[in-house]
Structure formats: structure tokens, C-alpha cells
C-alpha positions in Angstrom: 90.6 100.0 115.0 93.2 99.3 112.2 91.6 98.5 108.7 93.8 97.6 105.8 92.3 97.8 102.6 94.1 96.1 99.5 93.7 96.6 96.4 96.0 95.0 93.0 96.8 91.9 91.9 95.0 89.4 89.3 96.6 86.9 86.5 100.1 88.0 84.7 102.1 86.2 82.4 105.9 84.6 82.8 108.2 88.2 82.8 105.2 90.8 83.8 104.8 93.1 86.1 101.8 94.0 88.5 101.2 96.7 91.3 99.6 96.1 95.0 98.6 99.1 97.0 97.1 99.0 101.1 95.5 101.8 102.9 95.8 101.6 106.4 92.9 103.7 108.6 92.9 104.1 112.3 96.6 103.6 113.4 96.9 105.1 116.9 100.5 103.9 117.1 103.9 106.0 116.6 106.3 103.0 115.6 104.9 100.8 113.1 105.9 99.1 110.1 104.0 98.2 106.7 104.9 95.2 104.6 103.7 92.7 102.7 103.6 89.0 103.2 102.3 86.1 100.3 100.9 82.4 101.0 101.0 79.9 98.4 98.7 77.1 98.3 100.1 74.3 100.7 102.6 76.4 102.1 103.2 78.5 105.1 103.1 82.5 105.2 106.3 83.8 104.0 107.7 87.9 104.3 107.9 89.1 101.3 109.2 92.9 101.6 108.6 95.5 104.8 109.1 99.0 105.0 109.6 100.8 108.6 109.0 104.4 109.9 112.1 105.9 108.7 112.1 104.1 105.2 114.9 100.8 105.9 113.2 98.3 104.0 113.7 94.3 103.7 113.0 91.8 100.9 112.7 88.2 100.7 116.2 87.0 99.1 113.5 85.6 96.3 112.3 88.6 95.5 115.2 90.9 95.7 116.1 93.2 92.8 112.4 92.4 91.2 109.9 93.7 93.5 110.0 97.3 95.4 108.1 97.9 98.6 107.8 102.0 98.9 105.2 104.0 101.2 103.3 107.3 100.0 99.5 109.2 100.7 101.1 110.6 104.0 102.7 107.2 104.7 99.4 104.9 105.6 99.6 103.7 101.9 102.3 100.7 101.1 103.1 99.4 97.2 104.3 96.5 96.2 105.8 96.9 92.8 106.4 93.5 91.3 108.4 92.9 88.0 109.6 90.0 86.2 107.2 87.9 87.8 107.6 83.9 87.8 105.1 81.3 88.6 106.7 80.5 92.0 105.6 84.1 92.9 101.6 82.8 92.5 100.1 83.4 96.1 97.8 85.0 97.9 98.9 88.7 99.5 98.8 89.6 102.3 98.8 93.5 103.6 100.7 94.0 107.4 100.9 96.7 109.5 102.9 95.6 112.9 102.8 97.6 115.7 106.6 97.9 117.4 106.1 98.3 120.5 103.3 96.0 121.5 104.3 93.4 118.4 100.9 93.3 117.6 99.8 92.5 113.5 97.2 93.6 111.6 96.5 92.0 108.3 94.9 92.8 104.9 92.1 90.5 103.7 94.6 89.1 100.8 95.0 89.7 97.4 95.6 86.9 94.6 98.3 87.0 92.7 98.6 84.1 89.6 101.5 84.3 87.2 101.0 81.8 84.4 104.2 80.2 82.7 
């Protein structure tokens, strides 16, 4: 059974910078990717970076050139770095791991993330 376990995020001011980490247990699954996805109040889920197997990542074009999605701690651990943060970036965070083959997704609990202007 896949667990995520999420750890990070709190308040920030306008320009900062904060760190989210997820350790994934009990993958079973060869193909998989790890990512991170954010819900702000009254809106819908949203992808915010993903990292695959073989390191190709993806950002959201709003997030692109601040934030870095990398893997580490033999490659069940993702980090979001986040930098020059801006209130539309407030959400709550979400941890994924998606399993290719079978499309199936696992999710963190979520983490909040306010950025106060």
C-alpha cells in the first residue's frame, strides 16, 4: 500500500521562499512518477511540477523559473523548492505518486501553503 508522507509548508511573505518534501513507502511499481499538485480555496486542483523515472520534469507555466521539483533518498523522496513566492501561489499541496502503467494516483494528505502580500 502506497503511503505519502508530506512534510513543509506554513506562512511566507511576498518574495520568500519555502521547501516541501514527500516520502513515498510501499511502491510495488517500476514506472511511476512523483509530483506535486496545489488547490486553492474555490478552485479546482491544478499540476503544479512532476518529475518522472528518468528525471524529465514539468511545471505549471505559473510557476516556471521559481519553483524546482527534484527527487533524492534513493528516489521515493520529491522536493518542491519554491522561491519568490506570490499570494496567488496560497493553496493547499498536494503530494502524487502516479502509477504509469495502471494510471492509478496516490495522493499526500496536503500541506498548506499561505503567502501573505
Amino acid at each position: 500500500q502506497v503511503q505519502l508522507a508530506e512534510s513543509g509548508g506554513g506562512l511566507v511573505q511576498l518574495g520568500g521562499s519555502l521547501g516541501l518534501s514527500c516520502a513515498a513507502s510501499g511502491i510495488s511499481f517500476r514506472f511511476y512518477s512523483m509530483g506535486w499538485y496545489r488547490q486553492a480555496r474555490g478552485k479546482e486542483r491544478e499540476l503544479v511540477a512532476v518529475i518522472f523515472n528518468r528525471g524529465p520534469t514539468n511545471y505549471a507555466d505559473s510557476v516556471k523559473g521559481r519553483f524546482t521539483i527534484s527527487r533524492g533518498g534513493a528516489e521515493n523522496t520529491v522536493y518542491l523548492q519554491m522561491n519568490s513566492l506570490k499570494p496567488e501561489d496560497t493553496a493547499v499541496y498536494y503530494c502524487n505518486v502516479k502509477d504509469i502503467a495502471s494510471r492509478t494516483d496516490y495522493w499526500g494528505q496536503g500541506t498548506q501553503v499561505i503567502v501573505s502580500s
